[in-house]
C-alpha positions in Angstrom: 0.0 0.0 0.0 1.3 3.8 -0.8 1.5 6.5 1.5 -1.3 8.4 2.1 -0.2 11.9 -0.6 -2.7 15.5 -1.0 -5.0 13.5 -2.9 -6.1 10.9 -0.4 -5.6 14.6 2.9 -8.2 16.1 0.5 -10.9 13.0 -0.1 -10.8 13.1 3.8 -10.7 16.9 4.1 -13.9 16.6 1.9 -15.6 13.5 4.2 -15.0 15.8 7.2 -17.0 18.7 5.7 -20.2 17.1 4.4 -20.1 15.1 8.3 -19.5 18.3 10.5 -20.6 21.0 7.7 -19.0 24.1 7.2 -20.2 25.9 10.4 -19.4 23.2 12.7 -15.7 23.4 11.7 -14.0 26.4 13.5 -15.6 25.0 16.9 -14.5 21.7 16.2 -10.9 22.9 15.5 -10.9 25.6 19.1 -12.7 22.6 20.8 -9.4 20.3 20.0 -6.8 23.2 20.3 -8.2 23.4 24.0 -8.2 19.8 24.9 -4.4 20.1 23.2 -3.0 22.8 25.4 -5.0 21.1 28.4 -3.0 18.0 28.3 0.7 19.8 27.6 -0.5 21.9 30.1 -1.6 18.3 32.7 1.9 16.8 31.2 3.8 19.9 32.1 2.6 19.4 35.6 3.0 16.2 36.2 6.3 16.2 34.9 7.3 18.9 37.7 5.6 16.7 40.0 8.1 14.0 39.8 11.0 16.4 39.7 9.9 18.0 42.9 9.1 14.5 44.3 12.4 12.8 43.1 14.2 15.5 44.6 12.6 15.3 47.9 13.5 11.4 47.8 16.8 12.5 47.4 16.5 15.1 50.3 15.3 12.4 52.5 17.9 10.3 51.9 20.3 12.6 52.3 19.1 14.1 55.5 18.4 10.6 56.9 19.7 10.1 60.9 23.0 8.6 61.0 23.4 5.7 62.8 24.7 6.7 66.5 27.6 5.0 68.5 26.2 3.4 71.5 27.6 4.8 74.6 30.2 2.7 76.3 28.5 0.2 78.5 30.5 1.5 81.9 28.5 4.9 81.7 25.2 3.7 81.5 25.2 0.9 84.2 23.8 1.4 87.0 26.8 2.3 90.3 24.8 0.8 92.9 25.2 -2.8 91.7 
């Protein structure tokens, strides 16, 4: 099978018209532009999202406690015994 060339663009430019007609056409096209800048806009975000939480993984792991040396055993027995 071919690619599809201007020929086959316009057959379907023409199927589109009689479906939708002619004043249907520019509301169709806003309708989609919106939903388009909606989902870069939704992708955008969510890749921000897992910047800002990969970097506060990193933060945590970073600032996690450090393990502590037990204090000798001769300073926390009790001197009575």
């Amino acid at each position: 099978m071919g690619a599809f060339g201007w020929p086959h663009l316009l057959i379907i430019l023409a199927v589109i018209l009689l479906l939708f007609g002619a004043a249907k056409l520019p509301a169709l096209a806003k309708s989609l532009g919106q939903s388009a800048r909606v989902f870069k806009g939704e992708m955008k975000a969510m890749k921000e999202d897992d910047s800002s939480a990969k970097s506060k993984a990193e933060n945590v792991s970073s600032e996690a406690p450090k393990a502590e040396t037990p204090a000798s055993s001769s300073s926390t027995a009790d001197p009575s015994s």
